[in-house]
ROSE-4610 file (N, C-alpha, C; in Angstrom, 1 decimal, always signed):
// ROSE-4610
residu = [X/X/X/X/X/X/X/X/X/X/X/X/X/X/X/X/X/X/X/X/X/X/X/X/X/X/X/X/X/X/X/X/X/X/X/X/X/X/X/X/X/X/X/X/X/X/X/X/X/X/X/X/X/X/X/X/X/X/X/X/X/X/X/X/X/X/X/X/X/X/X/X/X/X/X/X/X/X/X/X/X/X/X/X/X/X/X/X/X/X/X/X/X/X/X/X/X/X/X/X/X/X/X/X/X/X/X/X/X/X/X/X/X/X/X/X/X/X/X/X/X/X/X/X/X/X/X/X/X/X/X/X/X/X/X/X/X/X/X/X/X/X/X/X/X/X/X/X/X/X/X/X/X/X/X/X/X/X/X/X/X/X/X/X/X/X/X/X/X/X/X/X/X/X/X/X/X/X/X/X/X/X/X/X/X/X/X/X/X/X/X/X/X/X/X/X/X/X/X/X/X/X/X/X/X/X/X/X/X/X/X/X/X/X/X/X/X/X/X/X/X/X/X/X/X/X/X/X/X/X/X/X/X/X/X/X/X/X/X/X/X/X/X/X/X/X/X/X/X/X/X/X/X/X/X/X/X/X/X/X/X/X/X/X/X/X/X/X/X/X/X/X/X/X/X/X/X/X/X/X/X/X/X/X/X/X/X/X/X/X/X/X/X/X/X/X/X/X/X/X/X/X/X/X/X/X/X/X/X/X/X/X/X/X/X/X/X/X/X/X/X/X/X/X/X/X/X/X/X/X/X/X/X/X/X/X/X/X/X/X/X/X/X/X/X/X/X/X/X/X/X/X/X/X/X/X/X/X/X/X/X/X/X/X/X/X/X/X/X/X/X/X/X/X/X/X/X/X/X/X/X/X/X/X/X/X/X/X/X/X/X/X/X/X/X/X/X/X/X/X/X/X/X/X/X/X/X/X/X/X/X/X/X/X/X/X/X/X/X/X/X/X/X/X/X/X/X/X/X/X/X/X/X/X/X/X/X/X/X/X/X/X/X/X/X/X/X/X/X/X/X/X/X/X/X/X/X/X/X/X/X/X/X/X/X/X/X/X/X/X/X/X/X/X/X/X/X/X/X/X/X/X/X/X/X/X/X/X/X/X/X/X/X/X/X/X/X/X/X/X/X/X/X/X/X/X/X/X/X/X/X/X/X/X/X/X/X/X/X/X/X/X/X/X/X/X/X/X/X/X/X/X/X/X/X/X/X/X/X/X/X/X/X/X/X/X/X/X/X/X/X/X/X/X/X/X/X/X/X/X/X/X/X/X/X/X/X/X/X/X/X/X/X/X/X/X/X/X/X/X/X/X/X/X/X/X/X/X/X/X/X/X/X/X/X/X/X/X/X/X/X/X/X/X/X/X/X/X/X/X/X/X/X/X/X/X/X/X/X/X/X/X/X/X/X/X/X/X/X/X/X/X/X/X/X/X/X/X/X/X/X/X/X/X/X/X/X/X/X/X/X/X/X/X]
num = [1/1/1/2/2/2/3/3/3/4/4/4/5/5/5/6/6/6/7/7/7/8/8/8/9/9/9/10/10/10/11/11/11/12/12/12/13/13/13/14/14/14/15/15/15/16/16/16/17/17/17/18/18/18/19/19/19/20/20/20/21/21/21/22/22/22/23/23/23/24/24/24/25/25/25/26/26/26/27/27/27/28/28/28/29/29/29/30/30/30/31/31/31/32/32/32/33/33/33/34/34/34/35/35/35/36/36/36/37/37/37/38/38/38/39/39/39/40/40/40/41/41/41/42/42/42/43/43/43/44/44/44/45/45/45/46/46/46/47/47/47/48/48/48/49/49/49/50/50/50/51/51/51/52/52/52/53/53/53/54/54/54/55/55/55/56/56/56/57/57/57/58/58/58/59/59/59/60/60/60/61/61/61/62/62/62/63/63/63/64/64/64/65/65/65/66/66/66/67/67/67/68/68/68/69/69/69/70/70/70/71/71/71/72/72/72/73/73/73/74/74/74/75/75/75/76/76/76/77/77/77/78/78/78/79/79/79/80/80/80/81/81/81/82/82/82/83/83/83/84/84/84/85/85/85/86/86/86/87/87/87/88/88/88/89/89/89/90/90/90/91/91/91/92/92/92/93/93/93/94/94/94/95/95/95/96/96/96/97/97/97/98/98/98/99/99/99/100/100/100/101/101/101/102/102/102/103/103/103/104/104/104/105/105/105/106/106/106/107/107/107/108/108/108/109/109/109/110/110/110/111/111/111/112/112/112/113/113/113/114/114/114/115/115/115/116/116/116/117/117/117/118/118/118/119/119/119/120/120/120/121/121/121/122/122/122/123/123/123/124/124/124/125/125/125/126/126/126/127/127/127/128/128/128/129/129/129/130/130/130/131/131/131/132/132/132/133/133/133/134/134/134/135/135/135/136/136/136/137/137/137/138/138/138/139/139/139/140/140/140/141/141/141/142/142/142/143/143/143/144/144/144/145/145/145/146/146/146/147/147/147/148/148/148/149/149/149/150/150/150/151/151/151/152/152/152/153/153/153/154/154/154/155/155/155/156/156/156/157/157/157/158/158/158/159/159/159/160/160/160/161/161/161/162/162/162/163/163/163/164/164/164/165/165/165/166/166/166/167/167/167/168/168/168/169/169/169/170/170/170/171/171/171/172/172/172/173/173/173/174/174/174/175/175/175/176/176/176/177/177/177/178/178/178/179/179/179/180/180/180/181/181/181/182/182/182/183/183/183/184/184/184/185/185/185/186/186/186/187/187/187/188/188/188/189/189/189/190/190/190/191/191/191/192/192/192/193/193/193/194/194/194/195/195/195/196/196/196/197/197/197/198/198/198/199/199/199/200/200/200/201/201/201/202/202/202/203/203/203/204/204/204/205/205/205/206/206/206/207/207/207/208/208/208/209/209/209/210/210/210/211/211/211/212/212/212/213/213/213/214/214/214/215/215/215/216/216/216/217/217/217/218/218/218]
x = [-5.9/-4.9/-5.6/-5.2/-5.9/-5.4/-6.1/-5.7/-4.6/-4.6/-3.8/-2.1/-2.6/-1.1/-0.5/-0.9/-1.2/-0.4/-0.9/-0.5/+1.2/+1.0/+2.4/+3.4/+3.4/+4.1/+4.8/+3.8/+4.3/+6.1/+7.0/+7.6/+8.4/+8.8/+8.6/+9.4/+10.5/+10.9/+10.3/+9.3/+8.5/+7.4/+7.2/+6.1/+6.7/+7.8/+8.8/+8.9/+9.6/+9.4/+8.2/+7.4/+6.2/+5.7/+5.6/+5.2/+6.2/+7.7/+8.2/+8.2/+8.1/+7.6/+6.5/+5.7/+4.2/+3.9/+4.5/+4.5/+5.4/+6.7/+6.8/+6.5/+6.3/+5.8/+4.8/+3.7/+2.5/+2.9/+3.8/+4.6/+5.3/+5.8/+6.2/+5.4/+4.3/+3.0/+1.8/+2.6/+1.4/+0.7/-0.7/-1.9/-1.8/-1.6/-1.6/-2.1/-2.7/-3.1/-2.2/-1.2/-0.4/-0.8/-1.6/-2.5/-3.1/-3.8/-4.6/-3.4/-2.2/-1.3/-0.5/+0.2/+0.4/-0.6/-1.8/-2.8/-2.8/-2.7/-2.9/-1.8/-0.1/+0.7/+0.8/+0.4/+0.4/+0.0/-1.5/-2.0/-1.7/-1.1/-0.7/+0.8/+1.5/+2.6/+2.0/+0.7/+0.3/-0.1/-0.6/-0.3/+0.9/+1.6/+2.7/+4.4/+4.3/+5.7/+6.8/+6.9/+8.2/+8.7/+7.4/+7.3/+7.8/+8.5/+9.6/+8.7/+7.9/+7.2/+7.6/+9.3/+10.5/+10.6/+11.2/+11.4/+10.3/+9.6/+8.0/+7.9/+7.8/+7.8/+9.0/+10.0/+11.5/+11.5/+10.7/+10.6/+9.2/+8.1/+6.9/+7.5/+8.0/+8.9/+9.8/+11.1/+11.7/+11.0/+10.0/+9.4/+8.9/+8.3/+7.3/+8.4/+9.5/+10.7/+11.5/+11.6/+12.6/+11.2/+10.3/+9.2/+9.3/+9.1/+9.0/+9.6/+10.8/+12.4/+12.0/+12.0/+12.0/+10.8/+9.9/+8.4/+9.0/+9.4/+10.2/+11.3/+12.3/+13.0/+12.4/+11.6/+10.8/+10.0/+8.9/+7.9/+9.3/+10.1/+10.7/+11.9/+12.1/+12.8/+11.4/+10.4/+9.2/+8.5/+8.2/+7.4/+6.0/+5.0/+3.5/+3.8/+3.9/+3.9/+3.7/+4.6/+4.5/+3.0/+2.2/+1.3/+0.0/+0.3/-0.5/-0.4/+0.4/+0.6/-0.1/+0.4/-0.4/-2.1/-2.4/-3.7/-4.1/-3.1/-4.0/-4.2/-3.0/-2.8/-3.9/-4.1/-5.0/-5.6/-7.1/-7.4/-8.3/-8.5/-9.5/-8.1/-7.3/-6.5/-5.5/-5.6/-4.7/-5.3/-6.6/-7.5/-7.6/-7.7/-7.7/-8.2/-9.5/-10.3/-8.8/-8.5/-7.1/-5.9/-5.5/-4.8/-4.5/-6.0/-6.4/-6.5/-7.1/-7.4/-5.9/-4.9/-3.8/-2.8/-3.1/-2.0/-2.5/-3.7/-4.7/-3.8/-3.9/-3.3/-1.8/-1.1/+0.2/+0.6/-0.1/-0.3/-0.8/-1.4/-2.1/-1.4/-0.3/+0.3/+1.8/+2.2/+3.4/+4.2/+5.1/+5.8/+5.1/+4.1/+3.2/+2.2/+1.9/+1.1/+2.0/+3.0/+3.9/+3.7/+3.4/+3.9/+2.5/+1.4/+0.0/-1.0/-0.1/-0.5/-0.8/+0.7/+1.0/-0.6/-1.6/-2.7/-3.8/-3.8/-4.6/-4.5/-5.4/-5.1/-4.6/-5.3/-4.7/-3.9/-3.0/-2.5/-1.0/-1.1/-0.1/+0.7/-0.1/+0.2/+0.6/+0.2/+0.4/+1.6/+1.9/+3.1/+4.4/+5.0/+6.2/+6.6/+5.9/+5.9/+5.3/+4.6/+4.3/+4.8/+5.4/+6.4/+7.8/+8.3/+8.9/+9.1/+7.1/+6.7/+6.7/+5.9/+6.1/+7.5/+8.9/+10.0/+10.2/+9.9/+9.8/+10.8/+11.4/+13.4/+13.7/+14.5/+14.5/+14.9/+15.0/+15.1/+14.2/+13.4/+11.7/+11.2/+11.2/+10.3/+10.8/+12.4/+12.9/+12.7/+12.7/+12.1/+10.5/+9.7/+8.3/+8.2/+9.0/+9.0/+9.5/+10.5/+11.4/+9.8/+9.7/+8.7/+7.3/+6.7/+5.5/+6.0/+6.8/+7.3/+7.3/+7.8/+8.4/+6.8/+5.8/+4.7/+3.6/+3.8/+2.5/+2.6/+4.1/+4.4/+4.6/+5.1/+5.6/+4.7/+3.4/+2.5/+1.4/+1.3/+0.0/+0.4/+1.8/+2.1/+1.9/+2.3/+2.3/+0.9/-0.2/-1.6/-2.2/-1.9/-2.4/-2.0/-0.5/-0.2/-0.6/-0.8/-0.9/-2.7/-3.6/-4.8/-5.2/-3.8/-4.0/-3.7/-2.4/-1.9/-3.3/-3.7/-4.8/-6.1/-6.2/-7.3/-6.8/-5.8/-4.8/-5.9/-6.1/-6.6/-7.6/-8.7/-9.8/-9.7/-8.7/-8.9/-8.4/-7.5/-6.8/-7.8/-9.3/-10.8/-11.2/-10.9/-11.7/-10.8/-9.4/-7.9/-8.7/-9.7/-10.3/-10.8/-11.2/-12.1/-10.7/-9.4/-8.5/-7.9/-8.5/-8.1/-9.2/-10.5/-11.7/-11.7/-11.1/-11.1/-10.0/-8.8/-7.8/-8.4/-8.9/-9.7/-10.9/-11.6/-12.9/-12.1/-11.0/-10.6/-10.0/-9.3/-8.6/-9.5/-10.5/-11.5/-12.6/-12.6/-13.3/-12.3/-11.2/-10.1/-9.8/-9.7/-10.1/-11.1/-12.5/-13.6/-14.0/-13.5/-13.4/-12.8/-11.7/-10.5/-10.8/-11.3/-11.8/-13.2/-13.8/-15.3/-14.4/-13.0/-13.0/-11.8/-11.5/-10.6/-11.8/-12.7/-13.8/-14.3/-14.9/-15.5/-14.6/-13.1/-12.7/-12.0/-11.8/-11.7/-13.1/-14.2/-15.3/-15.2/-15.1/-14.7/-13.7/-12.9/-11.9/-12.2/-13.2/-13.5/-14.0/-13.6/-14.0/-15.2/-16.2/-17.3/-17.5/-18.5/-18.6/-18.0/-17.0/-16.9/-15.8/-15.0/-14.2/-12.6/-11.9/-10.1/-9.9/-9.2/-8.5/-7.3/-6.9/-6.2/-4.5/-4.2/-3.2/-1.7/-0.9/+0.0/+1.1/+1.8/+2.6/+3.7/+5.1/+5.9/+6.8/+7.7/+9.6/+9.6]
y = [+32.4/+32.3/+31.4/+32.0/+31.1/+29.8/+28.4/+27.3/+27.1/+27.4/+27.2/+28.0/+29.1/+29.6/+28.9/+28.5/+27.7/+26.0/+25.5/+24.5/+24.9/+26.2/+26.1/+26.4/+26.7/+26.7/+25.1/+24.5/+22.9/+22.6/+22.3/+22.0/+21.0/+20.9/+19.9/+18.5/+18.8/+17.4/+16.6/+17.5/+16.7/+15.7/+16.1/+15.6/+14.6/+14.2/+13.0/+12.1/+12.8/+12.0/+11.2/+11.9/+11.4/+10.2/+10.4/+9.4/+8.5/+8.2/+7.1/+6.3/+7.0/+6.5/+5.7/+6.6/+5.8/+4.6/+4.4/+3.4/+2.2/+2.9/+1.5/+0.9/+1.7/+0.9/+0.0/+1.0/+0.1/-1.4/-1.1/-2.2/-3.3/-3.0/-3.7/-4.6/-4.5/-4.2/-3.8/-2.7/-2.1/-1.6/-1.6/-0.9/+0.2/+1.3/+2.5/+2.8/+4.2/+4.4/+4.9/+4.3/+4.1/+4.9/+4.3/+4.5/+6.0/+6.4/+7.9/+8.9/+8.4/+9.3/+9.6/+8.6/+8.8/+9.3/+9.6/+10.1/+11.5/+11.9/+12.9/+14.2/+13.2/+13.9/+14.2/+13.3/+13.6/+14.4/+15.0/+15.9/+17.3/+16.7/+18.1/+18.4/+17.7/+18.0/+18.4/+18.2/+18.7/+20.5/+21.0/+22.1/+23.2/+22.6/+22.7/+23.0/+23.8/+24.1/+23.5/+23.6/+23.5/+21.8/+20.8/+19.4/+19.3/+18.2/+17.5/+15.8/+15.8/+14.7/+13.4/+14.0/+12.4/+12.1/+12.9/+12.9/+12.1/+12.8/+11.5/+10.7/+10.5/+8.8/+8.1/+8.9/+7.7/+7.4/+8.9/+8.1/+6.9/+7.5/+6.7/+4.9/+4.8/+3.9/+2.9/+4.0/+3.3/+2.7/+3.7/+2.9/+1.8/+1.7/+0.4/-0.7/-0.5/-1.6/-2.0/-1.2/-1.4/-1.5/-1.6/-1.7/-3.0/-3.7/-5.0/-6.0/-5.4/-6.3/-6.6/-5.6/-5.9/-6.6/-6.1/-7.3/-8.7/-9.0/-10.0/-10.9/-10.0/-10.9/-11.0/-9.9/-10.4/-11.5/-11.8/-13.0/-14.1/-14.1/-15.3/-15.9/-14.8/-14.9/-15.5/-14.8/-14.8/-16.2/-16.6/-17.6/-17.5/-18.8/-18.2/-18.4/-18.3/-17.5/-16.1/-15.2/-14.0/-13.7/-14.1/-14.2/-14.6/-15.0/-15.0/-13.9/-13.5/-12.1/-11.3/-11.4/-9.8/-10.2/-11.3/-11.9/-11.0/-11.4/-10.6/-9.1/-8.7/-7.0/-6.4/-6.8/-6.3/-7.8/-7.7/-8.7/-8.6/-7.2/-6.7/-6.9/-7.5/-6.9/-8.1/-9.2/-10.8/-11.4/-11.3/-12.6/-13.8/-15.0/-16.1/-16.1/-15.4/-15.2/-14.5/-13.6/-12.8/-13.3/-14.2/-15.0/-15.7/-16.8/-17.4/-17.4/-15.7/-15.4/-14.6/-14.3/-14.7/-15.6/-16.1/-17.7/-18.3/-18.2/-18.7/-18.2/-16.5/-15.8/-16.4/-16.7/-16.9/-18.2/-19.7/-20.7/-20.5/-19.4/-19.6/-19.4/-17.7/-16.6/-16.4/-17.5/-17.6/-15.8/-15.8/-14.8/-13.7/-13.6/-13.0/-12.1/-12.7/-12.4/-11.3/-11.1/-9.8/-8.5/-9.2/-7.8/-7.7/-7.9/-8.1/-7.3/-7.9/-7.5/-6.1/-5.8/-4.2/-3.3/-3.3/-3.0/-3.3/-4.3/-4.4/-4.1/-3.5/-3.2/-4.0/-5.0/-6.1/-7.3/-7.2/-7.9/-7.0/-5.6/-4.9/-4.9/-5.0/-5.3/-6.5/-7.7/-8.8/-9.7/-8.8/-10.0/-9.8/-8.7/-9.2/-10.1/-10.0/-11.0/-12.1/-12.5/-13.7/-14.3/-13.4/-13.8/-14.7/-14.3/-14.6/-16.2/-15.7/-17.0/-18.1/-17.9/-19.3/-19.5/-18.9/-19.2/-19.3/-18.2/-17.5/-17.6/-18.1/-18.3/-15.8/-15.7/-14.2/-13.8/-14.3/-13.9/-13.2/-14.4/-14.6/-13.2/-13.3/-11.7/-10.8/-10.4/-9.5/-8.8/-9.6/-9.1/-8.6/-9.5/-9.2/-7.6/-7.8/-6.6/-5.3/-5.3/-4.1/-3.9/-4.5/-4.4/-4.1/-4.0/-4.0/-2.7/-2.3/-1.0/+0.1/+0.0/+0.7/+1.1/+0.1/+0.4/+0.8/+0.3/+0.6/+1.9/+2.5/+3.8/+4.6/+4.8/+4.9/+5.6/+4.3/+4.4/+5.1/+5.4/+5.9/+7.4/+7.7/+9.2/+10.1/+9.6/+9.7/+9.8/+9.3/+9.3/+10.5/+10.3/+11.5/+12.6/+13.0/+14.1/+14.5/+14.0/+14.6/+14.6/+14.2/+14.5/+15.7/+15.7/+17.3/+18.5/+18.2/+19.4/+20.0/+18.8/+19.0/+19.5/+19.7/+20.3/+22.0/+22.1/+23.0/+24.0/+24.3/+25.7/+25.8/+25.1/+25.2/+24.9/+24.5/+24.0/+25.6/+26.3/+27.6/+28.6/+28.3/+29.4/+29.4/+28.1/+27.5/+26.6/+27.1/+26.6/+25.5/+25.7/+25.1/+24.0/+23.8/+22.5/+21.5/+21.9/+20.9/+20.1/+20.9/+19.6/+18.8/+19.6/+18.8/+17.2/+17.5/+16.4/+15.7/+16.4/+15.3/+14.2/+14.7/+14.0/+12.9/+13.5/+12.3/+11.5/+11.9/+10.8/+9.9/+10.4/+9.1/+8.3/+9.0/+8.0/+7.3/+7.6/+6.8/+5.2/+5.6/+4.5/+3.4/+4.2/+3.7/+2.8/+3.2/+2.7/+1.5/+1.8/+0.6/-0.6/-0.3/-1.4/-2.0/-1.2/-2.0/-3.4/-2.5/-3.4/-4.1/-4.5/-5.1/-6.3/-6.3/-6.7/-7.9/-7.3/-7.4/-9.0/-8.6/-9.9/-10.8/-10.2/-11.4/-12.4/-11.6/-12.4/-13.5/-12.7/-13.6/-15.0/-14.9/-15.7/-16.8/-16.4/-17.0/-17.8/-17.8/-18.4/-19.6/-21.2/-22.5/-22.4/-23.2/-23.6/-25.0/-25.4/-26.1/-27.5/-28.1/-29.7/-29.4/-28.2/-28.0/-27.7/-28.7/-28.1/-27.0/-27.1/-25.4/-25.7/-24.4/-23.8/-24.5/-25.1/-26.1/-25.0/-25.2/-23.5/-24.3/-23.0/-23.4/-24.2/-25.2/-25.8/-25.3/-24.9/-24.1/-24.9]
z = [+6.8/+5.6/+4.5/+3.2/+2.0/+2.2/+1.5/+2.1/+0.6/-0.2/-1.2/-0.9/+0.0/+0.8/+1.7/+2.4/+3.8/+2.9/+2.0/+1.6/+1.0/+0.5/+0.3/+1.1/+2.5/+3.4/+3.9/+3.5/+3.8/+3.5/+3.9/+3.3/+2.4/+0.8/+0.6/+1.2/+1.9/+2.6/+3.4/+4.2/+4.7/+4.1/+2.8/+2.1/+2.0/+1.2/+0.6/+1.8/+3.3/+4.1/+4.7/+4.9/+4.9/+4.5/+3.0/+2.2/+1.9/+2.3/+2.0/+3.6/+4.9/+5.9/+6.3/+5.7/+5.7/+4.8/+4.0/+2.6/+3.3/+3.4/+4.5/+5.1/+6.4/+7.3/+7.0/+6.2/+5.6/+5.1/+3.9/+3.3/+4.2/+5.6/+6.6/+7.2/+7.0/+8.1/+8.6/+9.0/+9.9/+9.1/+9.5/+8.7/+8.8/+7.5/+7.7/+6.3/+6.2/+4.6/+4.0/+3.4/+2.2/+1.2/+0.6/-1.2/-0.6/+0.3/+0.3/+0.9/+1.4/+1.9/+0.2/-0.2/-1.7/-2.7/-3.4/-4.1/-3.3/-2.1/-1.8/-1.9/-1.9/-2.0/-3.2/-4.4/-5.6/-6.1/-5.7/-6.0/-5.6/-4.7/-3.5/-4.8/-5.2/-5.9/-7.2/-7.9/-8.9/-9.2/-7.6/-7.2/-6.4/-6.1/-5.5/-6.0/-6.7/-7.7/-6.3/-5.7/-4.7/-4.7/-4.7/-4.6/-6.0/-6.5/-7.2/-7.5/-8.6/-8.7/-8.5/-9.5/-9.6/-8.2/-7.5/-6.1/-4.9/-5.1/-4.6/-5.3/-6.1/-6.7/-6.2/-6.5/-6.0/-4.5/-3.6/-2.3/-2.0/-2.5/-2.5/-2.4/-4.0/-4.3/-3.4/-3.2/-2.0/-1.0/-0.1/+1.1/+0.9/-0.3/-0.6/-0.7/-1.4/-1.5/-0.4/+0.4/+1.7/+3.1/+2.7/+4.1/+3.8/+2.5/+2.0/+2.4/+2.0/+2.4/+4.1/+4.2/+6.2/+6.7/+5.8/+6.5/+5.8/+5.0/+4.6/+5.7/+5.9/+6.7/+8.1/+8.9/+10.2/+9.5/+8.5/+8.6/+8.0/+7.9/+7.5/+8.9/+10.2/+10.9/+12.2/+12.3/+13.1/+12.8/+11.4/+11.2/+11.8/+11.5/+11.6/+13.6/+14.4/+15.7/+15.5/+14.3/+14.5/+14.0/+12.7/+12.4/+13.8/+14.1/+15.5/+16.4/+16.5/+17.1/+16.7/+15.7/+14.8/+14.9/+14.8/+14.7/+16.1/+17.2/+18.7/+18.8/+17.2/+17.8/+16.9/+15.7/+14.6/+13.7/+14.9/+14.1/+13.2/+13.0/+11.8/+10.1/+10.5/+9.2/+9.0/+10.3/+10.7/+11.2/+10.9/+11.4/+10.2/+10.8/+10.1/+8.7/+8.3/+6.9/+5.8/+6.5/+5.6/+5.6/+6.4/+6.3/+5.6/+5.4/+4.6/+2.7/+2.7/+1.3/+0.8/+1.9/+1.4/+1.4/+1.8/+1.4/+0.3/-0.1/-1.1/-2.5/-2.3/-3.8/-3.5/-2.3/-2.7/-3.5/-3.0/-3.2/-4.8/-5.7/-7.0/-7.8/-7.2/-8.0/-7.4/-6.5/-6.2/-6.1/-6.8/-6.5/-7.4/-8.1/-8.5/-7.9/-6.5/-5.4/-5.0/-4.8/-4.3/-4.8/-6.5/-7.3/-7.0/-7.9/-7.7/-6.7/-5.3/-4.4/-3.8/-4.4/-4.3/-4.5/-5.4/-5.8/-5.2/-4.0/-3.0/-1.7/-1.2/+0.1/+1.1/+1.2/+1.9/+2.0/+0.8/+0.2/+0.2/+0.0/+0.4/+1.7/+2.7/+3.9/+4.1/+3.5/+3.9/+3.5/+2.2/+1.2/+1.5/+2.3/+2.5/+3.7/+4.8/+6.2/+5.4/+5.2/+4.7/+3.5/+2.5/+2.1/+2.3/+3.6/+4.7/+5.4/+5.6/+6.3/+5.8/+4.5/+3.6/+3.4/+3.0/+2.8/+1.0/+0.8/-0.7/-1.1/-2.1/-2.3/-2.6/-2.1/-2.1/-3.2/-3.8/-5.5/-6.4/-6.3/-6.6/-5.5/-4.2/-4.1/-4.0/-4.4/-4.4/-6.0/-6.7/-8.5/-8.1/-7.8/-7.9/-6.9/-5.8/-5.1/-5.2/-6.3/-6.7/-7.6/-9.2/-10.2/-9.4/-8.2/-8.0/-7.3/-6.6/-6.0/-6.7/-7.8/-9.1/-9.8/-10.1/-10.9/-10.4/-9.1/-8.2/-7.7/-7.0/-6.3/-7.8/-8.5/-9.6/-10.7/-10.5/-11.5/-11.1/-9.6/-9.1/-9.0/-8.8/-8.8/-9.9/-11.0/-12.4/-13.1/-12.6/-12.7/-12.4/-11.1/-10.1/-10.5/-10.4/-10.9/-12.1/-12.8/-14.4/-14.3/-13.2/-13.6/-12.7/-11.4/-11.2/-11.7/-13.1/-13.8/-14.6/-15.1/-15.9/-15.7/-14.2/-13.8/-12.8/-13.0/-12.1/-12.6/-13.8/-14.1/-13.2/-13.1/-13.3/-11.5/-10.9/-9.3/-8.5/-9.5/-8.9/-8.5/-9.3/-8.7/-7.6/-7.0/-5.7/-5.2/-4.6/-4.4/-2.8/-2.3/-0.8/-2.0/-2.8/-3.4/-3.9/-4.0/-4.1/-3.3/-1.9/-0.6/-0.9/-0.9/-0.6/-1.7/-2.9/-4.0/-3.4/-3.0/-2.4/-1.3/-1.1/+0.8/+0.0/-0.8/-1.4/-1.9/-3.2/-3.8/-3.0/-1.5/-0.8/+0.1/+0.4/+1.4/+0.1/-0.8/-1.7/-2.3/-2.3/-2.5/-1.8/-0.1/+0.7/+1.3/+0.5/+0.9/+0.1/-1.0/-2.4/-2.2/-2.1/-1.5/+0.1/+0.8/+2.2/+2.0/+0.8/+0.6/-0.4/-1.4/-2.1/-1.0/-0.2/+0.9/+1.4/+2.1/+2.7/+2.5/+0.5/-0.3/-0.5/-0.7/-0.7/+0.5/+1.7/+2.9/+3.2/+2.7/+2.9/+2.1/+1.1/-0.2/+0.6/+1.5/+1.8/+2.8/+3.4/+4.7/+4.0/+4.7/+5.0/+5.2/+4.1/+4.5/+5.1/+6.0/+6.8/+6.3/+6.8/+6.1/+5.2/+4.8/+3.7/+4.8/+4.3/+5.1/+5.2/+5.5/+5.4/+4.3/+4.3/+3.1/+3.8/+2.8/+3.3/+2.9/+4.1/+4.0/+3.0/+2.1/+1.3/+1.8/+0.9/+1.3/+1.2/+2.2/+2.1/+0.9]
């Protein structure tokens, strides 16, 4: 089967679901690819007459706002015990260094770190539980988190899509080369944000004789 037929068999609820699942949870938490599951549906919706762009964005959106809230009230109900947990379950992603280089941007950028964050890989994952943890008044990350949900999911769909309308023509000759760009563009984003994660967890680590990163005050 052509893969451009094949793609259109997908149906579009599932796409929406998809991506407002995966965004949460990500947003909750768990490490999941968020940003290349969203860029890809975008594109997928730039080809895709059946997919509803508003529709993905408002779900995109949603997940990232309601994953938040809830990584919010678990790190605020868990406190740093739960942060140790997660330290034992994923410590490529809650190990001390990331920990560290986030409490760092929280302590700088206060409820700013939220919105902010949304645009970093590991900062995405991290600001609503720790949000929580430090004891963020919920006002404060409930603004930064609606506004970073809204611009980030919002803003990335809106991008995407319109640089796949724009290449629709020219993608419809060789309909197999628009997975293939879907797939580079998300493991390149992927790859960027892991090495940009990376330097600054490094950045983050205590050098010898220096305190540690003294945790924010309720």
């Amino acid at each position: 089967m052509h893969v451009q037929e094949w793609l259109e068999t997908v149906p579009a609820v599932s796409i929406y679901l998809l991506v407002g699942v995966v965004i949460g949870l990500e947003s909750l938490g768990i490490p999941l690819p968020g940003e290349i599951v969203l860029v890809s549906s975008a594109l997928l919706a730039s080809q895709h007459g059946d997919i509803n762009v508003y529709i993905l964005a408002a779900c995109a959106t949603a997940g990232a706002i309601i994953g938040d809230s809830i990584g919010y009230a678990i790190g605020r109900k868990g406190g740093r015990p739960l942060l140790a947990r997660l330290d034992a379950k994923f410590p490529k992603h809650f190990g001390e260094a990331q920990i560290a280089m986030a409490e760092r941007s929280f302590e700088k950028w206060g409820m700013w770190a939220v919105f902010f964050g949304r645009f970093v890989a590991l900062l995405r994952i991290f600001a609503g539980p720790l949000a929580g943890v430090l004891h963020m008044p919920y006002w404060k990350f409930l603004t930064a988190n609606v506004l970073g949900g809204i611009v980030w999911a919002g803003g990335t769909t809106a991008v995407i899509y319109s640089v796949g309308v724009v290449a629709e023509a020219w993608l419809k000759r060789f309909s197999w080369l628009g997975l293939v760009v879907a797939v580079l563009i998300g493991l390149t984003s992927m790859l960027v944000l892991k090495n940009r994660a990376k330097k600054a967890a490094a950045k983050a680590e205590p050098t010898p004789g220096e305190p540690d990163a003294v945790p924010a005050a309720d």
